[in-house]
N, C-alpha and C positions, 0 to 999 in steps of 0.2 A: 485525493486526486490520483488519477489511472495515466500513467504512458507518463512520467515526468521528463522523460529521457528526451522527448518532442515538444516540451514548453519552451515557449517564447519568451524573451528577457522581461519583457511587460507580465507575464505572469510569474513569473520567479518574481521578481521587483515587489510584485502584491504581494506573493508569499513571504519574502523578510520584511516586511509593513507590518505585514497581521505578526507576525511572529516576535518581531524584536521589537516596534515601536512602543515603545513605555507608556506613552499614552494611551493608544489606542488596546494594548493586552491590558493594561488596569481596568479599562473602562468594559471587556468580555465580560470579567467576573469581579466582582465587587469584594465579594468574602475569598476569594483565592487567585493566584497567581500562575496558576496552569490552565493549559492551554491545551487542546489536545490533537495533532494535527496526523492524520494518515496519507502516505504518501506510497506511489508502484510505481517502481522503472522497472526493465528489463537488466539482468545481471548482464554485469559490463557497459552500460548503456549510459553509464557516470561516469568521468574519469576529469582530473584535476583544467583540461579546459575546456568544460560543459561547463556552462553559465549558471547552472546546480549546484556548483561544487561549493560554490561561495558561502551557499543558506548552510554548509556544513563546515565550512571556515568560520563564518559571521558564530553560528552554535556553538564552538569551541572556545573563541575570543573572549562569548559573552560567558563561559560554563554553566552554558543550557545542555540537559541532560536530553539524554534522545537514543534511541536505538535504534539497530539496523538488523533486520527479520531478512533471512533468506527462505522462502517457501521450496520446497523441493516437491516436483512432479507426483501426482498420487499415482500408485500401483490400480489398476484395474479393479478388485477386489476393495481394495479402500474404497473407489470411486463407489462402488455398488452400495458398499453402505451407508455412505452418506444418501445418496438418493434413497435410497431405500426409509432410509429412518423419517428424511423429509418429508416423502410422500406418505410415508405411518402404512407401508406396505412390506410385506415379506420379501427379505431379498430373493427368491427363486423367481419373483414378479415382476422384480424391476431390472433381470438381467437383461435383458433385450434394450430395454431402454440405455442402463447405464453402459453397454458395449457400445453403442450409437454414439453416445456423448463421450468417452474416450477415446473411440477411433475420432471425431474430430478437435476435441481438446489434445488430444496425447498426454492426458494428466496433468493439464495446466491448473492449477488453483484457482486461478483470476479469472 
């Protein structure tokens, strides 16, 4: 889930359902007990009373394991060879392009 920083308590609510109810994560996977759930705020966009904070409260209570991924902005050059490698083109090809997409990203990841 993208922008968690702007979810509603109805959808946080689902989210510790799907995640913590015993019933409901046994019955995902039958042979295992993981779960695998990808989440995006914007950094600083959490903080202790954001209706958020609790699935990260609720996860420690229960010592549900979890990480927190900080993405840092690509350099120009990084940006080029990703596009590059995606489109299966020379990066001298896809400069134009990936200048385009970093002047309006500014090296956002997301």
């Amino acid at each position: 889930l993208d922008d968690l920083q702007w979810a509603d308590i109805a959808s946080i609510d689902s989210v510790n359902q799907l995640l913590f109810t015993p019933d409901l994560s046994s019955s995902l996977s039958k042979r295992s007990n993981r779960f695998f759930f990808f989440g995006c705020c914007r950094e600083g966009g959490i903080n202790e009373q954001h209706p958020l904070w609790s699935v990260f409260c609720h996860a420690n209570l229960l010592h549900v394991k979890y990480s927190n991924l900080q993405l840092r902005c690509f350099e120009e050059d990084t940006l080029n060879v990703m596009v590059s490698e995606t489109l299966r083109l020379s990066p001298r090809l896809t400069w134009a392009l990936s200048s385009i997409v970093y002047r309006k990203t500014k090296g956002n990841p997301l």
